[in-house]
Residue, then its C-alpha position, 0 to 999 in steps of 0.5 A: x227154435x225158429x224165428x221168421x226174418x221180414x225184409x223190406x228193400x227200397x229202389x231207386x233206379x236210372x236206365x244206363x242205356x241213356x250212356x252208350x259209352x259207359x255201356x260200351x265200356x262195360x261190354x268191353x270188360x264187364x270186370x273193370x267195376x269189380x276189381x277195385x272193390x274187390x281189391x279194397x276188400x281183400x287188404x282190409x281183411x288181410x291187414x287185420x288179421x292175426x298171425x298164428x304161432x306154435x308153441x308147442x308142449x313141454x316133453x320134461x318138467x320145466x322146472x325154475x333154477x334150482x336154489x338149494x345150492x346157494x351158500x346161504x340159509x334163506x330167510x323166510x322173507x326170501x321164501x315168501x317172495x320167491x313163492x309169490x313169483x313162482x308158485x303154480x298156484x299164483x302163475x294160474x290166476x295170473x293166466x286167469x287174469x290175461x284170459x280175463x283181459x282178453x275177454x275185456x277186449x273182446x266184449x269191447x270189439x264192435x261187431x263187423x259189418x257184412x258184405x253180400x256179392x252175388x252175380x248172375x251171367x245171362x244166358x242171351x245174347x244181348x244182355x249184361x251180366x247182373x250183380x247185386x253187391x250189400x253192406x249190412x251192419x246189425x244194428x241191435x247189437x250196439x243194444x246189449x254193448x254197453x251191458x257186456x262191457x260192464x260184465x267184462x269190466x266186472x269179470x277182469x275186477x274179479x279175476x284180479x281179486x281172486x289172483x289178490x286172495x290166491x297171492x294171501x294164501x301163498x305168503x301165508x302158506x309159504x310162511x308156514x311150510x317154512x316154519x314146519x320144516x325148520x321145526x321138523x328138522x330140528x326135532x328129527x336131529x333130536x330123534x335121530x339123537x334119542x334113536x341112537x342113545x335108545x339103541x346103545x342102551x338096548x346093546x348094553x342091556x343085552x350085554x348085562x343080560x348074558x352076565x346075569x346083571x339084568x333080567x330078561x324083563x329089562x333087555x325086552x323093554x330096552x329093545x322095545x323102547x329102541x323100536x319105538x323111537x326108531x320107528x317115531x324117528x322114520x315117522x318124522x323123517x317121512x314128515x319131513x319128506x313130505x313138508x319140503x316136497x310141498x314147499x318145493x312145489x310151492x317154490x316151483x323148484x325140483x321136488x327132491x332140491x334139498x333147501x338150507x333155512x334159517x331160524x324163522x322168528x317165533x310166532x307171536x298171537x295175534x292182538x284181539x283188536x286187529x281181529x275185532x276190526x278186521x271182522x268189521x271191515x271183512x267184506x270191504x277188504x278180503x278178497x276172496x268176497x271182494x271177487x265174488x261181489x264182482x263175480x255177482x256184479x258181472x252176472x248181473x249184467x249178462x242178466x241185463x244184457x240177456x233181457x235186452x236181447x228179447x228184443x227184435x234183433x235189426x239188420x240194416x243195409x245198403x244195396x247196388x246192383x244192375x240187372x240183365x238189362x243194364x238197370x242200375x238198382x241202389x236201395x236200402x234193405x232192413x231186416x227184423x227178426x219176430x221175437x215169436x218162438x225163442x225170443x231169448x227167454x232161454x238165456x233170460x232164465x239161464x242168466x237169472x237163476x246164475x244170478x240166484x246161484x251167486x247170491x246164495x254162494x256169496x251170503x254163504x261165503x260171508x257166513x262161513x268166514x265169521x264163523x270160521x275166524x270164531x272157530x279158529x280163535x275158539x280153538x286156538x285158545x284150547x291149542x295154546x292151554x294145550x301147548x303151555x301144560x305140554x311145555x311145562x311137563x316138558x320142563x318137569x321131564x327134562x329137569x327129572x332127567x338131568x337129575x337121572x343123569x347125573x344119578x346114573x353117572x354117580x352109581x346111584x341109578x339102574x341103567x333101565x331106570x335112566x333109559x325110561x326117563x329118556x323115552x318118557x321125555x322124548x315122546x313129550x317132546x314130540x308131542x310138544x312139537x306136534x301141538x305147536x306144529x297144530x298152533x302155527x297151523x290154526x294161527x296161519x290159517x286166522x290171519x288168511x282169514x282176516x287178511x294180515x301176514x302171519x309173519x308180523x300180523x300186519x294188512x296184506 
């Protein structure tokens, strides 16, 4: 769009032959004038000035001291910690909050004034050469300064909320990956102990089959049953794999590091009044929807700052200057942009719906955590039923099997009868922990949305 800019300069002048010897000098070296000024000039806009410095990109992973060769287990507080420090996810929001003090302080810069030379050279004996030197300031963008400035504020707010609600995550989620790999590494001790005790059956069931003890029927079964609990073995390794390379990564920590941790404390449900107030007071404290209240707060004032900028755009200034004749002018020069075309009505529109999209993202935010912390208590009272008829058959499985053992031990039972026992209670077993894996999982992700530690439940 095109706008029309109206400029009006006043004059007062003084005729500078009336001063031979001022005009002699000139004559002389018409430069003396320029050189001071131009000098002045120049060191303030050098001293101001930033330096550049390279830094330049990585060529290999940098990765952070390696702990897997420490002595000791690490405890899950340690592991927290350590991800709180160094997780990748924590050091971008971190950047995101310095980008966002950076803005802070550029909103807070008052803007330059601005310096205009120009110089014509007679062509004519007996003439000067003219100049016309004007310092200008905008004086309409002191109007929308202080809007910026409360945007800018309102942006660093919720940068550093979002870096809170990213470090409540961390814990949380570090807390939990601790607990899945010292799970899965018991329960993949046990398999490779099952796998082991299934494939000597499976030989010794081969065996008995060449001397006609067992039928073939049996032997089949045998093997089928090592496969089963080879492959369920190689499952859970690949499980494993997987859950300590996420930690790693957490950790910030090479992705094949081999960590040694300690017995985490066992989980405990989390008390029905810390969840119930913690939902009376979840806008006022949870981060995330602290952060989007900023948010909202920041494009509320880039709304107000853009309706601000409707207004005609001013431009004061300060002219000297001397003609060919040696006439010195000293004026004052205003120029007003007419509002006709563009008026700013572009960003108004674009400011204003922004605002509308915020609204509507914040509201839905706030639903969505009600409903999900509802839905996870839900379903974690079906997961913890689940877990405790698993836990009890469990029970009744092992029991049965020791039971089996000592039979088989006294001659009273048939190697194939004792093998299936086995098999039946090591997929229990698995299930178990599989369903208690899913537990952890559900009451992980409630305290992150109600916001206390996983660990002892109290405020992060």
């Amino acid at each position: 769009m095109s706008s029309y800019r109206i400029s009006i300069v006043v004059h007062g002048s003084y005729d500078s032959k009336l001063e031979p010897a001022n005009l002699a000098l000139m004559s002389q070296n018409p430069r003396v004038r320029w050189r001071m000024p131009l000098a002045c000039a120049a060191l303030l806009l050098v001293g101001g000035c930033a330096g550049y410095v390279p830094r330049p990109l990585p060529e290999a992973p940098q990765w952070f001291a390696d702990i897997d060769a420490t002595s000791a287990p690490l405890t899950v507080d340690q592991v927290v910690s350590r991800a709180l420090e160094f997780s990748p996810e924590v050091r971008h929001a971190e950047r995101d909050v310095d980008i966002a003090k950076a803005k802070n302080y550029a909103d807070g810069l008052l803007p330059d004034p601005t310096l205009n030379l120009s110089t014509d050279r007679p062509g004519a004996a007996g003439y000067v050469p003219a100049f016309m030197v004007e310092l200008g300031y905008e004086v309409s963008a002191l109007v929308d300064r202080p809007a910026r400035k409360r945007a800018a504020n309102a942006l660093l707010d919720e940068k550093q909320l979002a870096l809170e609600w990213t470090r409540w995550q961390v814990a949380n989620h570090a807390y939990a990956l601790y607990v899945q790999n010292v799970s899965l590494t018991h329960l993949e001790n046990v398999t490779s102990q099952m796998t082991a005790y299934q494939q000597d059956v499976a030989n010794r069931m081969d065996i008995a089959l060449e001397h006609a003890y067992v039928t073939r029927d049996a032997a089949m079964l045998a093997q089928t049953r090592y496969r089963d609990s080879e492959q369920a073995s190689s499952a859970l390794r690949q499980e494993h794999l997987k859950a300590m390379q996420e930690l790693n990564s957490l950790l910030g920590i090479h992705p094949g590091a081999q960590l040694a941790l300690a017995a985490p404390p066992e989980p405990s449900d989390i008390p029905q009044d810390v969840i119930a107030q913690s939902l009376v007071d979840l806008a006022k404290h949870r981060p995330d929807l602290l952060a989007l209240q900023a948010g909202y707060d920041e494009q509320d004032e880039r709304y107000r700052a853009a309706l601000l900028g409707q207004f005609p755009k001013l431009d004061i200034g300060v002219t000297r200057g001397r003609d060919t004749s040696a006439i010195y002018t000293t004026g004052l020069s205003v120029s007003v942009t007419l509002p006709l075309f563009n008026g700013n009505r572009g960003n108004i529109a674009i400011e204003k719906a922004t605002r509308e999209s915020l609204y509507d993202e914040y509201v839905q935010r706030l639903d969505d955590a009600y409903s999900a912390v509802h839905g996870i208590t839900a379903e974690l009272r079906v997961l913890h039923e689940q877990l405790h008829t698993a836990r009890a058959l469990e029970f009744a499985l092992k029991t049965s099997l020791e039971k089996a053992r000592h039979a088989f031990e006294q001659g009273n039972l048939a190697l194939p009868a004792l093998a299936d026992i086995e098999s039946q209670y090591l997929a229990q077993r698995i299930a178990s922990e599989k369903l208690a894996s899913e537990v952890l999982q559900q009451h992980v992700a409630l305290c992150t949305l109600i916001g206390v530690s996983a660990i002892d439940h109290q405020p992060l």
